[in-house]
N, C-alpha and C positions, 0 to 999 in steps of 0.2 A: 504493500500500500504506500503511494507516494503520501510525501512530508508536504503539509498544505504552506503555500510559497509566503515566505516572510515579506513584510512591506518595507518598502523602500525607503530609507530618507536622505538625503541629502543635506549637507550644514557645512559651513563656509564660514573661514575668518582671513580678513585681507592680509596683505603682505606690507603694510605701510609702515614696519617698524615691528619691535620688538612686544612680545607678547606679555600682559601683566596679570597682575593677581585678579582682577575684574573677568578677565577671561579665562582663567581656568575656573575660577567660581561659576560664570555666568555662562560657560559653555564647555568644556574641556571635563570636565567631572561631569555632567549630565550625556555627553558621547559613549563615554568609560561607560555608563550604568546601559545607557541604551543598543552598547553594539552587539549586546549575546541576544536581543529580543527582534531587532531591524535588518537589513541589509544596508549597511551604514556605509556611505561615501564622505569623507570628511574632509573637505575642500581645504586646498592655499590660494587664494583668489588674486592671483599677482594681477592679472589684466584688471582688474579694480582697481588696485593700485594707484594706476596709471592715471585715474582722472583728477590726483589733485597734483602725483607728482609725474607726471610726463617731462619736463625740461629737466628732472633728477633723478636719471633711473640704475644711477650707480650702486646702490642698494639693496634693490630689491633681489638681485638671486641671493643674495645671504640673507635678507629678510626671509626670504623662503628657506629657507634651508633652516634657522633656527626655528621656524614655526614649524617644521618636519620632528626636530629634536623634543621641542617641548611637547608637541604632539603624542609621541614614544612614550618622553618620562610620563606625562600625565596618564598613562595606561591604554592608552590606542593598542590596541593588539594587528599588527599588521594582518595573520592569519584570518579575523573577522572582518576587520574595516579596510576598505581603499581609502588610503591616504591620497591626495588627489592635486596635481597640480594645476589648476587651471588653463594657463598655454601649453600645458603639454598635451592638452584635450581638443583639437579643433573643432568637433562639432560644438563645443560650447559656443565657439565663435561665432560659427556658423549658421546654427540656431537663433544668434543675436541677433544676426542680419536679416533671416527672415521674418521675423517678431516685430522688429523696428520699421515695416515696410506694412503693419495692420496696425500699430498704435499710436493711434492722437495724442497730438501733439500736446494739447487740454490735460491729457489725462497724465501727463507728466509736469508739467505747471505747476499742477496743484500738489504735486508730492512736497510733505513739508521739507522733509532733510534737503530736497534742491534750493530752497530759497536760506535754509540758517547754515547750510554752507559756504557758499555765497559770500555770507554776512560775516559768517565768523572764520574764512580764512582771505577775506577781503577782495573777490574774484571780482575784477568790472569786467571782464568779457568770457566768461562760460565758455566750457568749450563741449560740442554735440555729445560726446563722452560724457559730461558729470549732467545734463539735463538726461541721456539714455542711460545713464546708471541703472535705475528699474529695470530697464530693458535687459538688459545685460544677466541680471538678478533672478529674472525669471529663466531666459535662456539656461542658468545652470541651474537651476530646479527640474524643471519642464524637460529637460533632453536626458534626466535620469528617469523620468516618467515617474517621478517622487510622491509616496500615496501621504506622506506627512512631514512635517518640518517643522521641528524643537524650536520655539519661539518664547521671548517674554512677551507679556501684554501689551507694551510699549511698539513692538516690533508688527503686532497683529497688520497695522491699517496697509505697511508693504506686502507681505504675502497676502493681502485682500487684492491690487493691484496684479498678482501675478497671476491667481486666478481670474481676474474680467480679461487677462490678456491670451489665456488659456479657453475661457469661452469664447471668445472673439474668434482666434482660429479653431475651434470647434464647428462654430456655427459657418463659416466660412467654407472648412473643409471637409468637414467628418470627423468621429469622434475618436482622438487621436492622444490627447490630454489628459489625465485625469486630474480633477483640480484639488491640488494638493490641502490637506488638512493641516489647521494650527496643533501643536501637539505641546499645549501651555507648561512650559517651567518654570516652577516658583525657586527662586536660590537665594540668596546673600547679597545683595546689591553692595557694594564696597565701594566707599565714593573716593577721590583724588585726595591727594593728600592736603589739597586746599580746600576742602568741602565739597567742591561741584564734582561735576561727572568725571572719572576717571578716563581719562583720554589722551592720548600721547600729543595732542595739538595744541592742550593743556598746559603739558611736562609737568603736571600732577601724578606719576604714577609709580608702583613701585613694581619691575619686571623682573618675571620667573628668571632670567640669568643674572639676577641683583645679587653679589655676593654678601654674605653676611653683616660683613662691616659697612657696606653701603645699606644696604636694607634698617641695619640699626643710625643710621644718622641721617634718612628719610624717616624714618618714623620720630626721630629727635626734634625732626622739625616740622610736623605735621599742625595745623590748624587744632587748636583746642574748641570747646563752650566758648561763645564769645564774650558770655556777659561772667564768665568765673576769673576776676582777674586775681585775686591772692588764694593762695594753696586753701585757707579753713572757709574760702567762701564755697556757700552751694551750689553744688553743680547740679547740670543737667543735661545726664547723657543723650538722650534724644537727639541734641543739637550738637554731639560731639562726634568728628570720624571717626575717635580712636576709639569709644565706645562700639560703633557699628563693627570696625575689625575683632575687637574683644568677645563682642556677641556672636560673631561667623567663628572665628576659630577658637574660642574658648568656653562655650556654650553654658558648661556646669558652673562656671564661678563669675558668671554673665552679671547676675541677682546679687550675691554679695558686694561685685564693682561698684553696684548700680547706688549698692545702699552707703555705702563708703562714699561715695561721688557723691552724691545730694547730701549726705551728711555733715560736708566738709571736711573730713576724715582722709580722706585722698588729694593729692595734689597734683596735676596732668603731668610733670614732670616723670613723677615718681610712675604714674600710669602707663605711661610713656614708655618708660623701660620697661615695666610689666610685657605689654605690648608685644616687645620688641625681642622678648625672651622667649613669648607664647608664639610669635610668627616662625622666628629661627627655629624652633623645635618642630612645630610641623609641616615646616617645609624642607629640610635637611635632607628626608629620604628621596622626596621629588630631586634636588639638586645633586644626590648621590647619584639615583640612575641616569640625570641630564649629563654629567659628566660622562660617563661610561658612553653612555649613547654616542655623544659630541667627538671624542674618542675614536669611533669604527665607523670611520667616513662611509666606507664598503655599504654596511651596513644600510646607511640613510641610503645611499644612493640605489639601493637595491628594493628602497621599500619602497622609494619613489616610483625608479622604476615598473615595479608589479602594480602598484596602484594605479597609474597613465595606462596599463596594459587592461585591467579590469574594470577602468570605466570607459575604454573607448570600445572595450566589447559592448558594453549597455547600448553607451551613445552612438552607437553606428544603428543597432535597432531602430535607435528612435527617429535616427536620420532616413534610414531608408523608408520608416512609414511618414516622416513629413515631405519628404520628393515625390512618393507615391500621391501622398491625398492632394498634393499642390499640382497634379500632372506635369510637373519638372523634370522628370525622370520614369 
């Protein structure tokens, strides 16, 4: 009796730089849990990359290549997941191309992340790459014919986008698409080491290949409670980052912090180094196997390679039935 076929997901993180603690929480530990239950593809999205840094593309294959490593140490088992380079895929591309030649122009406008980046990396002339970004986005969903995709809540309104562009060539061509399902993860949200969003565009972040003594003197200088300025004044962890990191990787003695904090009993100094002794310790074995890994180049390059191998099997399927329904081929 055949084994009834596991569903597909697909999940993707860019090549823009060095991978931090936001992303293994927020995606890299929820792949690990997901890839013994999915047929897991777990992308390096370099051609995304490219739409803010096109005139600096000096980087990017070692950006790739450390996002292969951390990938490894955070528990990717090559034998279940295609680890997956994006340009090493052409039908990704490809896929792109034909997508972008059914989707309104309208219906890219209005995607928020196009206008606050924009803003926030000061772009007066956009270039057709960062307004097709969506495009692009679904292209690598859609050409693994992906039945779900590990999302936060935040993230939901783009995979809504990638499905109306997935009905569009449905109703166009035949039903060729399956339009992929939200597959919601609740994690740890760990914000910069300024307060706001952990982002490398920021340079709020603290990254999985941070060694020790840098990891402890980012955490030295992290954002406190704004309104706690002397050590016996009360705090209020709610509005402190280093509280939220204490909470994500220290869970049991979270409530004690909490009461010491508001007490005035704690002073973020002191907290601080807590911190900063609680992150070292659970991160130390991740950073044991990143070495080893980092270590047998052979290795990565052989995981890359299998991975480009097993999703251009997928993606040639899906290619051959999008030439078929288009009568292009």
């Amino acid at each position: 009796m055949s084994q009834p076929r596991k569903k597909v997901i697909f999940s993707a993180m860019q090549a823009t730089g060095r991978l931090h603690l936001g992303n293994l929480e927020g995606a890299l530990r929820n792949w690990v849990r997901l890839q013994d239950e999915y047929e897991l593809y777990a992308g390096i999205v370099d051609l995304h990359s490219l739409t803010t840094t096109f005139d600096d593309t000096g980087e990017v294959r070692d950006n790739v290549r450390q996002a292969a490593i951390d990938y490894l140490a955070a528990g990717l088992d090559p034998e279940k997941t295609a680890i997956v380079v994006q340009s090493l895929v052409p039908a990704h591309a490809e896929l792109h191309i034909l997508l972008s030649m059914i989707t309104p122009v309208s219906w890219l406008e209005r995607v928020p992340t196009y206008k606050e980046k924009r803003e926030q990396l000061h772009i007066a002339s956009p270039s057709y790459g960062l307004l097709g970004y969506p495009v692009l986005m679904a292209a690598d969903i859609l050409v693994y014919r992906a039945d779900v995709v590990p999302v936060g809540r935040d993230q939901e309104p783009h995979l809504e986008l990638t499905r109306e562009i997935a009905r569009r060539f449905n109703h166009f061509y035949g039903n060729i698409f399956p339009e992929p399902q939200s597959l919601l993860t609740e994690f740890a949200v760990l914000p910069g080491l300024d307060g706001r969003k952990m982002s490398k565009s920021y340079d709020n972040c603290i990254y999985l290949a941070d060694p020790p003594d840098d990891l402890r003197k980012k955490v030295g200088d992290m954002f406190t409670d704004p309104v706690k300025i002397r050590k016996d004044d009360p705090g209020h962890p709610d509005q402190c980052p280093v509280y939220a990191y204490h909470l994500a990787y220290s869970p049991g003695t979270a409530e004690e912090v909490r009461d010491e904090c508001e007490a005035g009993r704690l002073g973020c100094v002191a907290h601080k180094q807590q911190l900063a002794d609680i992150l070292i310790e659970a991160l130390t074995p991740f950073w044991d196997r990143r070495a080893a890994i980092a270590a047998d180049s052979d290795r990565v390059d052989a995981v890359l390679e299998e991975g480009a191998r097993r999703a251009a099997a997928r993606t040639a399927e899906t290619m051959d039935l999008v030439w078929r329904a288009m009568k292009l081929r």
